[in-house]
C-alpha positions as CSV (number, residue, x, y, z in Angstrom):
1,X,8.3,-11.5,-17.3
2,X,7.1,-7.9,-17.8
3,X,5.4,-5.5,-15.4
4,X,5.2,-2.0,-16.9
5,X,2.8,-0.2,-14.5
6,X,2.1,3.5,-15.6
7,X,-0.8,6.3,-14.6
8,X,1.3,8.0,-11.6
9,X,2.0,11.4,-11.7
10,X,1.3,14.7,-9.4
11,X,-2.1,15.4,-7.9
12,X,-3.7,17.8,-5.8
13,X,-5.5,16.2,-2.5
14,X,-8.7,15.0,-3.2
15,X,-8.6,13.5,-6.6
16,X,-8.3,10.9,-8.5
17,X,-5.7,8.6,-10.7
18,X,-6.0,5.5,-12.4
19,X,-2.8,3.5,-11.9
20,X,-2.4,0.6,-14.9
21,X,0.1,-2.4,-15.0
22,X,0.4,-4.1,-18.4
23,X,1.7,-8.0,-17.8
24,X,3.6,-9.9,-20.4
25,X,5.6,-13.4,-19.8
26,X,3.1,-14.9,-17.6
27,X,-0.3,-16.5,-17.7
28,X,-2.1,-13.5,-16.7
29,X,-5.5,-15.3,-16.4
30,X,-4.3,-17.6,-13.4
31,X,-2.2,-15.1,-11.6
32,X,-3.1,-13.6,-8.3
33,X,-2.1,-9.5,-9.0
34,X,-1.5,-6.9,-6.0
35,X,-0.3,-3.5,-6.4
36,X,1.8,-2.8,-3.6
37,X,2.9,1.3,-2.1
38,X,6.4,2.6,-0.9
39,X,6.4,5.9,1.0
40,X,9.6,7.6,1.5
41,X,11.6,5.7,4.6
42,X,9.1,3.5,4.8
43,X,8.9,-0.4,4.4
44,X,6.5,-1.9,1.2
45,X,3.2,-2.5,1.7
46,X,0.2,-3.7,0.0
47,X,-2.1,-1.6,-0.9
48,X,-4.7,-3.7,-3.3
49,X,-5.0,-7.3,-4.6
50,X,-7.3,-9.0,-7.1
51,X,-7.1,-13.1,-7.2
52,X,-7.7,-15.1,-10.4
53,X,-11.3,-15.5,-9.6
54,X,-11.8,-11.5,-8.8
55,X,-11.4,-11.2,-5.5
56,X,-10.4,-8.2,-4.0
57,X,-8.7,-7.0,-0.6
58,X,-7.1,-3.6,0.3
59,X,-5.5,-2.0,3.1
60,X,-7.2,-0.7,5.7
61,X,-5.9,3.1,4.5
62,X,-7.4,2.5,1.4
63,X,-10.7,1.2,1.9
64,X,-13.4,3.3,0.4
65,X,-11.2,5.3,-2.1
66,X,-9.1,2.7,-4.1
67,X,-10.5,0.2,-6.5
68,X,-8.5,-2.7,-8.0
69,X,-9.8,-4.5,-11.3
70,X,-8.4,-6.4,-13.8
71,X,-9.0,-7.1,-17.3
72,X,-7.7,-10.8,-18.7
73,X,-8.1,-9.5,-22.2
74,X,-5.8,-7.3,-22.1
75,X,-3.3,-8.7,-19.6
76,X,-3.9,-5.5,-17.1
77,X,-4.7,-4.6,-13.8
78,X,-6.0,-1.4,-12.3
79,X,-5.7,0.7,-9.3
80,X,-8.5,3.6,-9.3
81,X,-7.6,5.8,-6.5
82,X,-10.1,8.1,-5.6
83,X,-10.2,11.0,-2.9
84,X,-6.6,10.8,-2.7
85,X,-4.6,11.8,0.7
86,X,-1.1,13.8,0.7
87,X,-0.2,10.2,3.1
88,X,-0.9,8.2,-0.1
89,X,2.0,9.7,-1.5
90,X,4.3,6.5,-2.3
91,X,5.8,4.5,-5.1
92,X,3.5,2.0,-6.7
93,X,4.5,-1.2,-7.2
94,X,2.7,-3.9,-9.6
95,X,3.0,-7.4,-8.1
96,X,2.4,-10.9,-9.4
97,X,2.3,-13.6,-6.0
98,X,0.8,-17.1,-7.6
99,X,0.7,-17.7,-10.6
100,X,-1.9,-21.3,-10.7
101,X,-0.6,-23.2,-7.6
102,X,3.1,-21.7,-7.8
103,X,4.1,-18.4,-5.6
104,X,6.2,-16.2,-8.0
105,X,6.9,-13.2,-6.7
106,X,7.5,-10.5,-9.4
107,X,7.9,-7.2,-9.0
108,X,7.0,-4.3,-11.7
109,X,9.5,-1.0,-11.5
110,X,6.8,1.0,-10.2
111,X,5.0,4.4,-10.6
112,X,5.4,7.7,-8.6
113,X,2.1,9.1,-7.0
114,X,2.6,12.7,-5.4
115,X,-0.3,14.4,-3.9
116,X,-0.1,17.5,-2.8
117,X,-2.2,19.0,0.2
């Protein structure tokens, strides 16, 4: 199983970044996808998730400026972050839970987002 996520970089406050995780190894079309953030000294969290029949929950932090999509053609899910906060600074993490009735639990090396303010 393959997660490559990609997209992060630096930003200033206020804009915007399109986070993308490319799956391979799993059955992409039956697996519930989150992406998950890691600020410094701080425990994992989700930040986003999108179930198999499109679904979609996010954090409370998050709410309003982040959108998560996915696209079973290509295997890929998205994170559109919009109106991004210096506190949203964090390592992104692509994450697959259950996969059809099974609860996987695999975790993609993850993307650095830095916002400045």
């Amino acid at each position: 199983v393959q997660l490559q996520a990609s997209g992060g970089g630096l930003v200033q406050a206020g804009g915007s970044l399109r986070l993308s995780c490319v799956a391979s190894g799993i059955m992409f079309g039956i697996s519930d996808m989150d992406w998950y953030c890691q600020a410094p000294g701080k425990q994992r969290e989700v930040a986003a998730g999108i179930n198999i029949g499109g679904s979609t929950n996010y954090a409370d932090s998050v709410k309003g400026r982040f959108t998560v999509s996915r696209d079973t053609s290509k295997n890929t899910v998205y994170l559109q972050m919009n109106s991004l906060k210096a506190e949203d600074t964090a390592v992104y993490y692509c994450h697959v839970g259950r996969v059809g009735l099974i609860w996987r639990n695999y975790w993609g090396q993850g993307t650095q987002v830095t916002v400045s303010s």
